[in-house]
Residue frames relative to the residue before (quaternion, step in Angstrom):
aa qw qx qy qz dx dy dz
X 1.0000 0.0000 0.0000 0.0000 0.00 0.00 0.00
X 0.3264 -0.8124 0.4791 0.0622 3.55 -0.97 1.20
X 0.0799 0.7068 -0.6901 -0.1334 3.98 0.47 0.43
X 0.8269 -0.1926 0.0676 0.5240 3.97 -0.82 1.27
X 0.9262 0.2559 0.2085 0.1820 2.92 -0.31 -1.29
X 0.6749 0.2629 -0.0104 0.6895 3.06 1.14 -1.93
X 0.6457 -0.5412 0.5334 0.0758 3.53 -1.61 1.47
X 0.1148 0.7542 -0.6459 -0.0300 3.97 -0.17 -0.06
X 0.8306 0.2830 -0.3075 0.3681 3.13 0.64 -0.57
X 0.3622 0.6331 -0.3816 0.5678 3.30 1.71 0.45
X 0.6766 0.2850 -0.3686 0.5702 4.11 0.47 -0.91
X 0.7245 0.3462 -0.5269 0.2786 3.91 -0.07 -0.39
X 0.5622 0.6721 -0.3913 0.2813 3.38 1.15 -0.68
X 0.6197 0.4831 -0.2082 0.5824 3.72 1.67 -1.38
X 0.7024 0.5186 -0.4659 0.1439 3.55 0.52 -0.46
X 0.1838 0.8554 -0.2240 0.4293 3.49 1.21 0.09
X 0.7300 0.2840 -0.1652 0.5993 3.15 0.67 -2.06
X 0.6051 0.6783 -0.3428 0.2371 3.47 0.76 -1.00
X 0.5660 0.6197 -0.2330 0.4913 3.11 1.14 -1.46
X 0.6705 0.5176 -0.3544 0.3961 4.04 0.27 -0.92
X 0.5862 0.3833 -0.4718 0.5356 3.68 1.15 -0.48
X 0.4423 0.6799 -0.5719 0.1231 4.03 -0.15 -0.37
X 0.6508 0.6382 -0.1941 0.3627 3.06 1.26 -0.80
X 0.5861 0.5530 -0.1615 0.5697 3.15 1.56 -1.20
X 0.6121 0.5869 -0.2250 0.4799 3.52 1.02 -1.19
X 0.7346 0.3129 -0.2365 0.5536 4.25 0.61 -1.29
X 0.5683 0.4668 -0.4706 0.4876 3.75 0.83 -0.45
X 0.6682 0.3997 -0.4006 0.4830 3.84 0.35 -0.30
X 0.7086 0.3626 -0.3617 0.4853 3.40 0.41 -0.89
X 0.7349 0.4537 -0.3845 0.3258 3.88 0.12 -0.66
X 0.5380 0.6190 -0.3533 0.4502 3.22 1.33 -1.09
X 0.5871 0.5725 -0.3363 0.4631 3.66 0.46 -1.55
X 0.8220 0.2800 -0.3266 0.3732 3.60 -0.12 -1.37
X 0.6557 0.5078 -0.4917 0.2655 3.51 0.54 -0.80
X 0.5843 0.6213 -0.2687 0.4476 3.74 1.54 -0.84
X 0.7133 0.4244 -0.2203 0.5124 3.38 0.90 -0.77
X 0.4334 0.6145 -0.5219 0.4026 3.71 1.34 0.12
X 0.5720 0.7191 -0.1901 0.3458 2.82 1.18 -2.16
X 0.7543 0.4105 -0.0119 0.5121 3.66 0.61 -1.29
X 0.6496 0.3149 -0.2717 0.6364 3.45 0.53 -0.45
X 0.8034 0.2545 -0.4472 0.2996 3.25 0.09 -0.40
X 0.5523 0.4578 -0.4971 0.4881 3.81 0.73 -0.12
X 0.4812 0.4535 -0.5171 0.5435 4.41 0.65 -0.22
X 0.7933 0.3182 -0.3002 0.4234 3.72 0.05 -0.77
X 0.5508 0.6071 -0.3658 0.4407 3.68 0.80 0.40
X 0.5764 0.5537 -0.1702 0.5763 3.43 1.40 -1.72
X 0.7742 0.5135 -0.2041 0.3088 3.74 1.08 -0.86
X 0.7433 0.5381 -0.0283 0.3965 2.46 1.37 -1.40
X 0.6514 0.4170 -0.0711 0.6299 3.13 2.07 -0.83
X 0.4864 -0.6726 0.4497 0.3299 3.60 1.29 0.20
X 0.1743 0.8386 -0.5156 0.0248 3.78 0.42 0.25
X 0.4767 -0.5584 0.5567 0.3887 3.92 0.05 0.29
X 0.8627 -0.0780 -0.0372 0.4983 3.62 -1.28 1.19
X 0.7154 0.5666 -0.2363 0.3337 3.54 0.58 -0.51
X 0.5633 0.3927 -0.3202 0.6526 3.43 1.77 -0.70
X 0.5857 0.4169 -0.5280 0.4521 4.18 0.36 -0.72
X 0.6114 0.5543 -0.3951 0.4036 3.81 0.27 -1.23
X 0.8923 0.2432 -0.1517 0.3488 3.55 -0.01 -0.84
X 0.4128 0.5349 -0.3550 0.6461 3.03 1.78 0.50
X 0.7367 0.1779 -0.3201 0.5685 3.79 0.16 -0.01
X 0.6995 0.3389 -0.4914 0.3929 3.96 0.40 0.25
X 0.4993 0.5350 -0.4384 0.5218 3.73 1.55 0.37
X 0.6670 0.4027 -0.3397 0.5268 3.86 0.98 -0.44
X 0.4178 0.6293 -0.3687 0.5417 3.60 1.12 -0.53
X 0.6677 0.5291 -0.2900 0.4360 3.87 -0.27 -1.89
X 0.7256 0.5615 -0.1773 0.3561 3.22 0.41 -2.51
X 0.8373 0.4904 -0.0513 0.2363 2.80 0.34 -1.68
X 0.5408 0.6134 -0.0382 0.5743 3.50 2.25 -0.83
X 0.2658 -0.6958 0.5842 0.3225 4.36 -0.27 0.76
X 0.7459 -0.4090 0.4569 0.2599 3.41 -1.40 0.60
X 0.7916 0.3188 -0.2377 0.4639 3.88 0.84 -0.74
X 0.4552 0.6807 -0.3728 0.4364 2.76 1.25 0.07
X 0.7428 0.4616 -0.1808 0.4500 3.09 0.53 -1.44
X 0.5895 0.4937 -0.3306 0.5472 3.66 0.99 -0.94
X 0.7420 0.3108 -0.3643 0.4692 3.98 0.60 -0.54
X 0.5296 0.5721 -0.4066 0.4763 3.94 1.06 -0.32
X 0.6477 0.5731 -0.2358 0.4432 4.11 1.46 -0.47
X 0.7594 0.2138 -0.1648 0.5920 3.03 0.88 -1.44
X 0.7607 0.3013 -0.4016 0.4113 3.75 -0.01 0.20
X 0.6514 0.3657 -0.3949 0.5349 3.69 1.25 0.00
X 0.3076 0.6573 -0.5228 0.4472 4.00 1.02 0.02
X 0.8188 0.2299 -0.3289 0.4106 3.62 -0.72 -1.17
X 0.7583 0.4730 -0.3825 0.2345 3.36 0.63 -0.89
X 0.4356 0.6761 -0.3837 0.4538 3.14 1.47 -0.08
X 0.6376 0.5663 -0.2769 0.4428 3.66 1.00 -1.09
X 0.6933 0.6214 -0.0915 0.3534 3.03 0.95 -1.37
X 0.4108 0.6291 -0.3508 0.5589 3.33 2.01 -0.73
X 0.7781 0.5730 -0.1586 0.2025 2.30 0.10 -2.64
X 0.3436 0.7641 -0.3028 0.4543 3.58 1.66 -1.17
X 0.8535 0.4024 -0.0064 0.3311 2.85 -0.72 -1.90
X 0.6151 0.6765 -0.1664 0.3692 3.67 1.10 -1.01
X 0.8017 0.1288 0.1870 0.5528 2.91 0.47 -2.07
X 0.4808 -0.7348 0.3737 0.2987 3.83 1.41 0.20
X 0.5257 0.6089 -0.5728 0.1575 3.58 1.25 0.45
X 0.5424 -0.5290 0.5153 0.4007 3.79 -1.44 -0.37
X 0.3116 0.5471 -0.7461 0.2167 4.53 0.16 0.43
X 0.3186 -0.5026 0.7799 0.1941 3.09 -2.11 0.72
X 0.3091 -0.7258 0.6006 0.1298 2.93 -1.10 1.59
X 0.7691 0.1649 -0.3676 0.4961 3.99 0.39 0.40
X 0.4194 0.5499 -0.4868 0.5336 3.60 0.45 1.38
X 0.5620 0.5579 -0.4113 0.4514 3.23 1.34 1.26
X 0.5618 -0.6645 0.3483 0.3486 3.09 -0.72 1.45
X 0.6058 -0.3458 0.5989 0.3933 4.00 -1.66 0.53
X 0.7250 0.4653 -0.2552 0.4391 3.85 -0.32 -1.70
X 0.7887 0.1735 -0.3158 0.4981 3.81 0.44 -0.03
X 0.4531 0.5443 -0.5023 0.4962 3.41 0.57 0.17
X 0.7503 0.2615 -0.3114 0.5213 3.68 0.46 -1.05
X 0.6238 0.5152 -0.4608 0.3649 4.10 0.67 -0.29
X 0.5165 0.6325 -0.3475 0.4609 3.52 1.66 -0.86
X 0.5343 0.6074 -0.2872 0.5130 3.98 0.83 -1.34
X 0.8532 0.1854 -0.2309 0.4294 3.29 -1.07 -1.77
X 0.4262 0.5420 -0.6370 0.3448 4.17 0.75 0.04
X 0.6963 0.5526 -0.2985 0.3475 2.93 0.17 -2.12
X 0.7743 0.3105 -0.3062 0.4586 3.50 0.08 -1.07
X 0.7334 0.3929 -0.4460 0.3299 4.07 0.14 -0.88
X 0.6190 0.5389 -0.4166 0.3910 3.75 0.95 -1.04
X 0.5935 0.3611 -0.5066 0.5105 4.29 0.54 -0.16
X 0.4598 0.5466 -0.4964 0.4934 4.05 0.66 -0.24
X 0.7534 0.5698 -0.1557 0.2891 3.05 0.12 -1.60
X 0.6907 0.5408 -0.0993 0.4697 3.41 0.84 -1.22
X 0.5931 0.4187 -0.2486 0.6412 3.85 1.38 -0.59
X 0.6680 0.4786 -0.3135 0.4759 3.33 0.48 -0.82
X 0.6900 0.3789 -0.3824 0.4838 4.21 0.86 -1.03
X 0.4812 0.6168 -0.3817 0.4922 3.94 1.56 -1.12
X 0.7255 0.3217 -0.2656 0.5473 4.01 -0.14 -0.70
X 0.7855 0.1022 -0.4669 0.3931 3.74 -0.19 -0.08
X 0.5412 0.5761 -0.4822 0.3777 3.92 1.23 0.37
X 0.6526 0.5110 -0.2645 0.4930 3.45 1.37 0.07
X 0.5471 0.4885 -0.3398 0.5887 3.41 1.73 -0.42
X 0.7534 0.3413 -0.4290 0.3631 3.49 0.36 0.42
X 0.6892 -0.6376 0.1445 0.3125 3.41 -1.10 0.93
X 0.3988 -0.7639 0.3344 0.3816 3.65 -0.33 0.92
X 0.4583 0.7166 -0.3382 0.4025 3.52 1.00 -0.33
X 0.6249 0.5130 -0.4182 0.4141 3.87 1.08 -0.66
X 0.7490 0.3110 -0.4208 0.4065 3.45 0.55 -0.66
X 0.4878 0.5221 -0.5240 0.4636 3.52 0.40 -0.33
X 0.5854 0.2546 -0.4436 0.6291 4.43 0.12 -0.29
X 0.6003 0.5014 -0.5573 0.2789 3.73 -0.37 -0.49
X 0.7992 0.4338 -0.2838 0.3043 3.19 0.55 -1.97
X 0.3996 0.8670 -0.1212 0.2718 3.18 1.87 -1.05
X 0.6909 0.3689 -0.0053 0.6217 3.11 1.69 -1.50
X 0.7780 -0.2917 0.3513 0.4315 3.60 0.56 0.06
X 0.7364 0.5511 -0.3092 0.2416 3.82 0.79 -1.14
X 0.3411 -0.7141 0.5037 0.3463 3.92 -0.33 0.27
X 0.8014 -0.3523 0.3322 0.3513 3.63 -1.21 0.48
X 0.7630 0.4714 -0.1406 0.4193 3.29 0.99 -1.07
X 0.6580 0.3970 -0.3421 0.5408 3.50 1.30 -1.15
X 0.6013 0.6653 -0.3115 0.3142 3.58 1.23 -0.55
X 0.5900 0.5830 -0.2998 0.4714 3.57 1.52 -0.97
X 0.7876 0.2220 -0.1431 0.5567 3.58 0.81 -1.51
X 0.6432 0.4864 -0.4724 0.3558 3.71 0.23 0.27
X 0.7487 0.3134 -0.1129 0.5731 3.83 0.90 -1.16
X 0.8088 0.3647 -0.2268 0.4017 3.93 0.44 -1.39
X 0.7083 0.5614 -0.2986 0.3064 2.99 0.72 -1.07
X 0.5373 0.5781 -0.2578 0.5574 3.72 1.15 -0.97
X 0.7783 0.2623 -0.3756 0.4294 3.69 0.12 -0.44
X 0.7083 0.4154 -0.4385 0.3652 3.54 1.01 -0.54
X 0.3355 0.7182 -0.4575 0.4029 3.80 1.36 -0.01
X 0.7326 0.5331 -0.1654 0.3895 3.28 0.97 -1.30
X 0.5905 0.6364 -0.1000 0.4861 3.21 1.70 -1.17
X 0.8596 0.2643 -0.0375 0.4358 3.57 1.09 -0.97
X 0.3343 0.7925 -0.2965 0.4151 2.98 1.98 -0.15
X 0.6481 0.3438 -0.3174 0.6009 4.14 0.94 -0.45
X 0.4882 0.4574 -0.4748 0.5718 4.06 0.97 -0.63
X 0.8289 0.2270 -0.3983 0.3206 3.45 -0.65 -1.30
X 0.4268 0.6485 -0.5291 0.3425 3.93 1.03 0.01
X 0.6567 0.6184 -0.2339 0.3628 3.63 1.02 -1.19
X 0.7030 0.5063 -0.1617 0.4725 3.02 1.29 -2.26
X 0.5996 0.5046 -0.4225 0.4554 3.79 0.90 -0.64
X 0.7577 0.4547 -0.2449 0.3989 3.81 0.73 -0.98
X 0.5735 0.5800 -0.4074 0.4107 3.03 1.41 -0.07
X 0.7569 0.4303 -0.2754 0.4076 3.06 1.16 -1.23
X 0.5140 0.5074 -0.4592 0.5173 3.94 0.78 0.35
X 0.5496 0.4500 -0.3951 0.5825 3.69 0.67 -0.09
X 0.7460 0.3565 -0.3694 0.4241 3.62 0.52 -0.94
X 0.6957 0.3542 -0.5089 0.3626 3.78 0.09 -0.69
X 0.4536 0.6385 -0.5845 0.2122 3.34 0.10 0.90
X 0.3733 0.5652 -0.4499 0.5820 3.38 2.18 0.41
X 0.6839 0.4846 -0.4674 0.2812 3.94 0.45 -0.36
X 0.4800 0.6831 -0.5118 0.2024 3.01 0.35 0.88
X 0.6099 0.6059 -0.2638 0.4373 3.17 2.05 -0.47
X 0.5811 0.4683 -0.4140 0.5212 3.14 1.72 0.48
X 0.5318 -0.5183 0.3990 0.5379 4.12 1.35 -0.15
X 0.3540 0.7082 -0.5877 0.1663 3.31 0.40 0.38
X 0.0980 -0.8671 0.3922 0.2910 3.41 -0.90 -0.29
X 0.3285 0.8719 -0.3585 0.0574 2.82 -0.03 1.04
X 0.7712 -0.1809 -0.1059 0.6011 3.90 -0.63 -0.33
X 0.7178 0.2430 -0.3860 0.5261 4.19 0.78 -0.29
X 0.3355 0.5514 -0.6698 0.3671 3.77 0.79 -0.16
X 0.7837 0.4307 -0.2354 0.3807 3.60 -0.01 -2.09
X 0.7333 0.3644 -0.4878 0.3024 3.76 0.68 -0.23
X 0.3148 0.6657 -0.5438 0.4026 3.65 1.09 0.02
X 0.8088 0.2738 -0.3013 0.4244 2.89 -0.94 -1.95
X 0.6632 0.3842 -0.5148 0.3840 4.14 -0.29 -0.68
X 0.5632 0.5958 -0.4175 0.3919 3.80 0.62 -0.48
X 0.7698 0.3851 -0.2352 0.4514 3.12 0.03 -1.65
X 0.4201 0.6318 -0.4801 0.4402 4.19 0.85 0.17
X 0.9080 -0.1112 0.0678 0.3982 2.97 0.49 -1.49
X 0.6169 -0.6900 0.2085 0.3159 2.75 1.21 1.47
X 0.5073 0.5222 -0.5002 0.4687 4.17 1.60 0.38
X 0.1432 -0.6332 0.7604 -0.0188 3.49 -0.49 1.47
X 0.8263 0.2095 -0.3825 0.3566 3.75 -0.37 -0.45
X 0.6736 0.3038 -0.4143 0.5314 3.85 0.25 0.68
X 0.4597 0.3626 -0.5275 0.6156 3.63 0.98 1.03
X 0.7720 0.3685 -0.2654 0.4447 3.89 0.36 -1.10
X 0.4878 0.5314 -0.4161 0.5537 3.78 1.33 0.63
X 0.6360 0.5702 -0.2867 0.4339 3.05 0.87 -1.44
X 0.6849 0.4780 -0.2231 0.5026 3.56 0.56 -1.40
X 0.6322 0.6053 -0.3339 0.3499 4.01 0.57 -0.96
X 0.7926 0.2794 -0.2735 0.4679 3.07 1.04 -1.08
X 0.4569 0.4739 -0.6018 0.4523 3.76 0.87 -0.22
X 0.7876 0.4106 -0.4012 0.2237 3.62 -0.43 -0.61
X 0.6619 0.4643 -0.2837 0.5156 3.49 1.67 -0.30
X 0.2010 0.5998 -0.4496 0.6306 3.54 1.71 0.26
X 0.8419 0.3464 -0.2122 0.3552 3.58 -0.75 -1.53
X 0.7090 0.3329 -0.3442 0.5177 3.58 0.64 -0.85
X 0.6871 0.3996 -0.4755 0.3770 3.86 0.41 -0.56
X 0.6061 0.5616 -0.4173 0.3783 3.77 0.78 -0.22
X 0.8081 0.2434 -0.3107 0.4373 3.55 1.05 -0.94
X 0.0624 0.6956 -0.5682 0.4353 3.56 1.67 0.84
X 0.8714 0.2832 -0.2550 0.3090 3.17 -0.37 -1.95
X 0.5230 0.6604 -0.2926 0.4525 3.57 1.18 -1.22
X 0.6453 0.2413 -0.3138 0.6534 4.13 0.27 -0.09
X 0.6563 0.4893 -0.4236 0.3879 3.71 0.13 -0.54
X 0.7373 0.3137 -0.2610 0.5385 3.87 1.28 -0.56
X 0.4993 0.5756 -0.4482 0.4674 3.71 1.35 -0.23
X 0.6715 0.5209 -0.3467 0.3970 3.68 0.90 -0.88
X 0.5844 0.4821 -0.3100 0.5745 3.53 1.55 -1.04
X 0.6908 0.4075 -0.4522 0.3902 3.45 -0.02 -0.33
X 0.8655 0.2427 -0.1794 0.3999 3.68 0.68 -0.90
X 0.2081 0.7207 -0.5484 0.3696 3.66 1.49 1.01
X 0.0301 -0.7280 0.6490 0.2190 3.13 -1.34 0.15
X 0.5542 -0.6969 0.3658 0.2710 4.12 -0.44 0.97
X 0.0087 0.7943 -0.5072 -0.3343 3.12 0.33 -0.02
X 0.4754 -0.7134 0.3898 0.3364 3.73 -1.07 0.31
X 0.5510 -0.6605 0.3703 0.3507 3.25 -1.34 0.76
X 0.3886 -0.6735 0.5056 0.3738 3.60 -0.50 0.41
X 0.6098 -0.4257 0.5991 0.2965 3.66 -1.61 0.85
């Protein structure tokens, strides 16, 4: 069916193909966050805890991240990556081929860099939203710094950041739709090339719109029951 112009029966026919990147698309995005926890959260530690050189350092590569568009960074990786190798080469006498690196880490290398300074404000604000007074009773009682962080703090700010990281995850599936300027393929990588065949960019860019609002309304719901599951009610007082 033709409304003027736009193909319908051309986008349902492609949507299909579309769908096969999704996979490609959450393995970037999930991968990214689980790395960028990793990272953000030790940047939000160094901050949060005043670390000598470490809190200034990760303060200016969070304004830096913040402060920097998303392609950018992904082109400051993949064309400043090899050349880095290529130093590194030349330096220390090792043998890496600096362009014998996969697309799929170039973009996993990117959405880190960029989600883990996200990531790191977001663990810093719900480690500050809890009361400062608990560790001081923790240490008070025997606990070290450490059993204190993951046994008492860490659980409530989990609780605290759990609707952010609901956002920060949906953001970042919306974003690797920039990984295509590294070759990735994925859900807009795949809606190009089927465009540029047959020149129907707006029932490929429909096609693609809703998978990606599919993806974000599912992991919408999916933090919306992780929060229910790990709320605790408090009770109403008599």
């Amino acid at each position: 069916m033709r409304l003027e112009n736009f193909d319908l029966d051309y986008a349902l026919k492609q949507f299909p193909d579309v769908l096969k990147a999704v996979p490609m698309t959450l393995l970037v995005a999930t991968v990214s966050l689980l790395l960028g926890f990793v990272f953000g959260l030790l940047i939000s530690l160094c901050r949060t805890y005043k670390v000598p050189v470490l809190s200034q350092l990760g303060a200016l590569y969070v304004s830096f991240i913040r402060g920097t568009p998303m392609l950018v960074q992904i082109y400051v990786i993949f064309f400043g990556t090899p050349m880095l190798i290529d130093y590194l080469n030349k330096q220390f006498g090792w043998g890496l081929n600096p362009y014998g690196i996969s697309p799929l880490v170039y973009a996993l290398l990117a959405f880190t860099v960029n989600t883990s300074a996200y990531q790191s404000e977001t663990i810093r604000s719900a480690l500050q939203s809890t009361e400062a007074g608990q560790m001081e009773a923790a240490l008070s009682i025997g606990m070290t710094v450490r059993q204190a962080l993951f046994r008492i703090i860490a659980p409530q700010a989990f609780l605290i950041a759990l609707p952010v990281y609901g956002n920060l995850f949906i953001g970042l599936i919306k974003g690797t739709s920039l990984a295509f300027a590294v070759k990735v393929i994925e859900i807009m990588a795949t809606t190009r090339i089927i465009a540029g065949g047959d020149y129907r960019f707006l029932e490929m860019y429909i096609d693609a719109a809703i998978v990606y609002w599919v993806l974000c309304f599912l992991v919408e719901r999916l933090f919306v029951l992780l929060e229910k599951r790990f709320s605790r009610h408090e009770k109403v007082m008599p």
